[in-house]
Each structure stands twice: as C-alpha cells, then as structure tokens.
C-alpha positions as a Python dict, from the first residue, in 0.01 Angstrom:
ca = {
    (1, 'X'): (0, 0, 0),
    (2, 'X'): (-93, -276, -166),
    (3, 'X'): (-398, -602, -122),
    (4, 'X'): (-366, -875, -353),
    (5, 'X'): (-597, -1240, -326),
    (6, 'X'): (-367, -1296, 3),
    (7, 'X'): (-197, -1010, 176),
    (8, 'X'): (-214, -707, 263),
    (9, 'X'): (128, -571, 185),
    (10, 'X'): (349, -217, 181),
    (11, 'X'): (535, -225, -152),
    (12, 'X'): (784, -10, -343),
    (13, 'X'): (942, -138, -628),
    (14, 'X'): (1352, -170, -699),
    (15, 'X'): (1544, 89, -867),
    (16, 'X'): (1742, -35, -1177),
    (17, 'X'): (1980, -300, -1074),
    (18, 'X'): (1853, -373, -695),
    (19, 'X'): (1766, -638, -529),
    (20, 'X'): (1423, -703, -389),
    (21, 'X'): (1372, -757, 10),
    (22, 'X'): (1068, -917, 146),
    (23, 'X'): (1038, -790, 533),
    (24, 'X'): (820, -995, 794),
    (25, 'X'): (719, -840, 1109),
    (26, 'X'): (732, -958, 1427),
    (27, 'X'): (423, -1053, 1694),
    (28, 'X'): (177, -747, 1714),
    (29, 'X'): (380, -597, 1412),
    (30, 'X'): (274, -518, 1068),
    (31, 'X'): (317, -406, 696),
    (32, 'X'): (568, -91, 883),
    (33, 'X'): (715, -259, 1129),
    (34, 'X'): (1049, -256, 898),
    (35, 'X'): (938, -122, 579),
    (36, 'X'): (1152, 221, 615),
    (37, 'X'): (1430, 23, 808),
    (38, 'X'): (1450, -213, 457),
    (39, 'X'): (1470, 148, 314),
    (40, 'X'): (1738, 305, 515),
    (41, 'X'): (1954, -52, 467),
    (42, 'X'): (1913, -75, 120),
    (43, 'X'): (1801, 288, -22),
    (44, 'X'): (1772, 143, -376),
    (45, 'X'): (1591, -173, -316),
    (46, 'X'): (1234, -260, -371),
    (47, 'X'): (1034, -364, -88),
    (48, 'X'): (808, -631, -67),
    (49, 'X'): (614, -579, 351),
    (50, 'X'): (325, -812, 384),
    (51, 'X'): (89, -801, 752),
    (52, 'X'): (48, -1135, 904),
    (53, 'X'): (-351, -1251, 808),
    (54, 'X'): (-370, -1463, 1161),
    (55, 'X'): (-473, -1215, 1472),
    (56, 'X'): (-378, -1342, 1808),
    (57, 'X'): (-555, -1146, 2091),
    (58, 'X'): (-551, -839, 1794),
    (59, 'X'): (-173, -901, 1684),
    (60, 'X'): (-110, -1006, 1338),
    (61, 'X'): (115, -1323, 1331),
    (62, 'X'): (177, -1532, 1044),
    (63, 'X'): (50, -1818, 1136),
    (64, 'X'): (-152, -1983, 1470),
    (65, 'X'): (19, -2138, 1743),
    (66, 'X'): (-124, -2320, 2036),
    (67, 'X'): (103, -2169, 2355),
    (68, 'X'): (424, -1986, 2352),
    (69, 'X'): (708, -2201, 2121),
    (70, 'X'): (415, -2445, 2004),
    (71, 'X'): (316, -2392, 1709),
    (72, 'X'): (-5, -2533, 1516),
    (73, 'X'): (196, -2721, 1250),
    (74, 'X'): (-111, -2764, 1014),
    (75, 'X'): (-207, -2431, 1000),
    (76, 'X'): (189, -2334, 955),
    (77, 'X'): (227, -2555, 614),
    (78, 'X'): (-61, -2413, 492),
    (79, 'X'): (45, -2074, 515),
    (80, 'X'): (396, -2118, 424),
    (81, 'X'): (263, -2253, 82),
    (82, 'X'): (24, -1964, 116),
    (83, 'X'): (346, -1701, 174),
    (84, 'X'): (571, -1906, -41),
    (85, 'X'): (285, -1852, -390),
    (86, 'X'): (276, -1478, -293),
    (87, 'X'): (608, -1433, -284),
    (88, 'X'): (686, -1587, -627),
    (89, 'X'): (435, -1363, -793),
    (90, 'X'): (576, -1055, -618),
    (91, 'X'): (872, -1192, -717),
    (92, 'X'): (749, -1259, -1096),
    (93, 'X'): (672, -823, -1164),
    (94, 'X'): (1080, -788, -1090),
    (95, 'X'): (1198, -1059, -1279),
    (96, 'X'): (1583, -1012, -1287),
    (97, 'X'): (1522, -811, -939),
    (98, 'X'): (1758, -1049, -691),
    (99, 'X'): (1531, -1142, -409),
    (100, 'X'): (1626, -1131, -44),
    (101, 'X'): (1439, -1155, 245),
    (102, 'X'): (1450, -1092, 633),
    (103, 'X'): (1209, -1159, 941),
    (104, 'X'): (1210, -1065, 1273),
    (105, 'X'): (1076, -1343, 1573),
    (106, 'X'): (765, -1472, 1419),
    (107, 'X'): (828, -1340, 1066),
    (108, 'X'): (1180, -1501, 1096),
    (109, 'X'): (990, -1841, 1176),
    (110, 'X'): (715, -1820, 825),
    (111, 'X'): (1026, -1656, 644),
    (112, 'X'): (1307, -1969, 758),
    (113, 'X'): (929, -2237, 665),
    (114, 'X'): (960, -2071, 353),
    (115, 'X'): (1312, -2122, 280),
    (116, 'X'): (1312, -2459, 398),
    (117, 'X'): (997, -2524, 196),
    (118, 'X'): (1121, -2365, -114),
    (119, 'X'): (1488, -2281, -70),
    (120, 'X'): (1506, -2180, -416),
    (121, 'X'): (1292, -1836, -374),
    (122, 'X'): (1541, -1624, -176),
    (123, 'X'): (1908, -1540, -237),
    (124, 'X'): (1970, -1436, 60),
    (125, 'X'): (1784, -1448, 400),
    (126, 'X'): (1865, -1283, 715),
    (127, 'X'): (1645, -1463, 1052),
    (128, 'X'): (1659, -1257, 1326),
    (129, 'X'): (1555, -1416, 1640),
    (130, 'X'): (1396, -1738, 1450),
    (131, 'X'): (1222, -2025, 1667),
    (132, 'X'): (1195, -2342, 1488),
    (133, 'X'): (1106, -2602, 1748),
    (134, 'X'): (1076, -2890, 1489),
    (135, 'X'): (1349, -3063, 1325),
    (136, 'X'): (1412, -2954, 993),
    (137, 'X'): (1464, -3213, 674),
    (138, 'X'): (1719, -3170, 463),
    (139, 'X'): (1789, -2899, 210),
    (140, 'X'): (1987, -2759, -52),
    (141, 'X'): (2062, -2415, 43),
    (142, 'X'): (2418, -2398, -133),
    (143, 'X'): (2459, -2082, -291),
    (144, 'X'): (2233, -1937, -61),
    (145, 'X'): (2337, -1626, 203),
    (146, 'X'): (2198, -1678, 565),
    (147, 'X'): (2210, -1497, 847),
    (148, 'X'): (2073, -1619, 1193),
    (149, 'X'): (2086, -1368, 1487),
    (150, 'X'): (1990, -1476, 1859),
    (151, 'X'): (2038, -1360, 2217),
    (152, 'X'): (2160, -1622, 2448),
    (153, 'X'): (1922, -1542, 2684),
    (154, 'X'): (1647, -1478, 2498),
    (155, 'X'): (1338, -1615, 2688),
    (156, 'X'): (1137, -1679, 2375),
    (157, 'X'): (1389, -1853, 2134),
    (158, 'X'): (1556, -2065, 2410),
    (159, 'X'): (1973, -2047, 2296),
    (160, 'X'): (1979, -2396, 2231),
    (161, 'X'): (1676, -2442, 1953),
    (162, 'X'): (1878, -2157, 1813),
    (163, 'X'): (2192, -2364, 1803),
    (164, 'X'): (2007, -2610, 1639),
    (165, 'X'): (1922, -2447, 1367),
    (166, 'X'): (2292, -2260, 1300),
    (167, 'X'): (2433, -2637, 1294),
    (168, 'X'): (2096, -2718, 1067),
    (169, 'X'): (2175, -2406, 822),
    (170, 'X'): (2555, -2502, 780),
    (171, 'X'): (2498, -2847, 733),
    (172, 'X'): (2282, -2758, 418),
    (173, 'X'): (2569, -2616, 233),
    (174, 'X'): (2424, -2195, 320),
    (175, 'X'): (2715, -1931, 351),
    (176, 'X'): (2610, -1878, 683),
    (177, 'X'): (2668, -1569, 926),
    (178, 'X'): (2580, -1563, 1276),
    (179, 'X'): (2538, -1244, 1506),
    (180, 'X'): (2518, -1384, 1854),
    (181, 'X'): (2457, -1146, 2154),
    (182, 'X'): (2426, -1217, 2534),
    (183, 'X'): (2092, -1073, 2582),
    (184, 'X'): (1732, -1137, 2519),
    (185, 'X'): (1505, -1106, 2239),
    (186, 'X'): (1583, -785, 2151),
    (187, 'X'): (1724, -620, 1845),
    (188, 'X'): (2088, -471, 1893),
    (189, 'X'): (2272, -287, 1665),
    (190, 'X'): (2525, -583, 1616),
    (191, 'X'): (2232, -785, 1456),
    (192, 'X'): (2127, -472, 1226),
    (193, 'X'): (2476, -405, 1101),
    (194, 'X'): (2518, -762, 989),
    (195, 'X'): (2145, -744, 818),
    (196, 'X'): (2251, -394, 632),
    (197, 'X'): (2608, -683, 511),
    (198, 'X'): (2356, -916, 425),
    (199, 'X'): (2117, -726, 227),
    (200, 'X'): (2385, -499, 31),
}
C-alpha cells in the first residue's frame, strides 16, 4: 500500500521483463477491487491499483457526475490530467516496464479519458463496460492494443454509446478486440479471458 501527493494506491512492482498494469475499480470499488485478479492474469506483472479520491454517497469514483450517464465534464478533465501525471510517474520507477492498463465501469471511463487524453501512456488498454457519453476527438492510437467489452443490455452503458465508441476506437488506427455479451453490466468470463489475451 502505497499514498503519494494524489492517490492512494495498492502497488507491487514487475518482475524482470513484465509489463506493468494499472487497474481502476469500478463504483463503490477500491485499491482491491482487482489488484489480485491483475495478479492471477499476469503472475509476473507489477501492479499499479489506485482508489478513486471522489466519494459518491461513500463510494469512491474517479471523478463526479451529476445523475446516472452525466458526467460533470469539468471536474472529469481535471482529474484525467490529475490520473494521467500519476500514472507517468508510476510509470517513470519501471522505466522499460511495458505499461498496460484496464478499468472496469467507471474506472474504464477515467482509464479510456486518459487514453484519449494521452494515448501515448498505455500499450495496451482493456475497457470493460466503458460509458463515454461525449463524442470523442480524434486520436492516434496506432500501435496501441484495445479491448472494449459490453453487455447489450446493460442498463448503465446503453449498447449503442458502446457501439460508438468500438467504431470511435477502430477509426483511430487501435488493434482493437471486442468481447460482446447479451447481458447486463456484469462481468462474464468471456470478457476476463480476453483481458488475461490482452494483458499477456
């Protein structure tokens, strides 16, 4: 366990040759939510597990939003610069460490800000049920490994903002996967078996 000057964060560093994976927790998650799943994909990899510093109603998010799918777009730039500076300096005591990085719901939506921000931080990125209800500008993402997971009936990340952002991801030149499943906005082991591809 770890605090530096902006979050509070689970780390473990990378064995000799391994990549390092940056994990982001869900709604009402935090710094364990998927620290020893990271672990169990990727035995050898470092870990990088930061807690969300905005509390909704007591859950850790990271960053405000106004209702359900609306998000406080202020406060979201500011902490994606915020997440994408303590990243790079995690980042910087591996140097040579490949860096990857997955999210689940709301840490899929600061993780995918972050790549769009700053698409040069992460080799690979795996967004498992993102929401990004804004349109996205352009990118260079070429090079870069995504995967985007979604339920088509997921009543939280409607199926077609999802679309949206598969098309979106593509068009930017990403080697893009997709593991789609006709449920909701849970986690199914189709989704973690193309995360454990991604990340190894």
């Amino acid at each position: 366990m770890a605090t530096n000057a902006t979050y509070h964060a689970r780390i473990r560093a990378p064995e000799a040759g391994a990549p390092l994976i940056f994990a982001f927790h869900g709604t009402g998650g935090d710094e364990n939510q998927f620290f020893d799943l990271a672990r169990q994909l990727h035995p050898g990899a470092g870990i990088v597990s930061p807690r969300g510093d905005v509390s909704e109603g007591g859950a850790a998010r990271f960053f405000r939003r106004t209702g359900e799918g609306v998000y406080d777009m202020d406060d979201l730039a500011l902490r994606t610069q915020r997440m994408a500076t303590f990243i790079a300096e995690e980042a910087a005591r591996h140097a040579g460490a490949p860096v990857y990085g997955f999210g689940y719901s709301n840490g899929a939506n600061i993780l995918a800000s972050v790549m769009m921000a700053k698409p040069q931080l992460f080799e690979r990125v795996g967004l498992l049920h993102p929401l990004i209800p804004w349109e996205p500008a352009p990118v260079d993402l070429t090079g870069r490994r995504v995967l985007i997971t979604a339920g088509r009936r997921d009543p939280i990340c409607p199926w077609p903002l999802s679309d949206r952002l598969i098309r979106w991801a593509a068009a930017q030149g990403a080697e893009l996967n997709t593991e789609i499943h006709d449920g909701g906005h849970e986690l199914r082991q189709g989704e973690l078996q193309a995360l454990q591809a991604l990340l190894t």
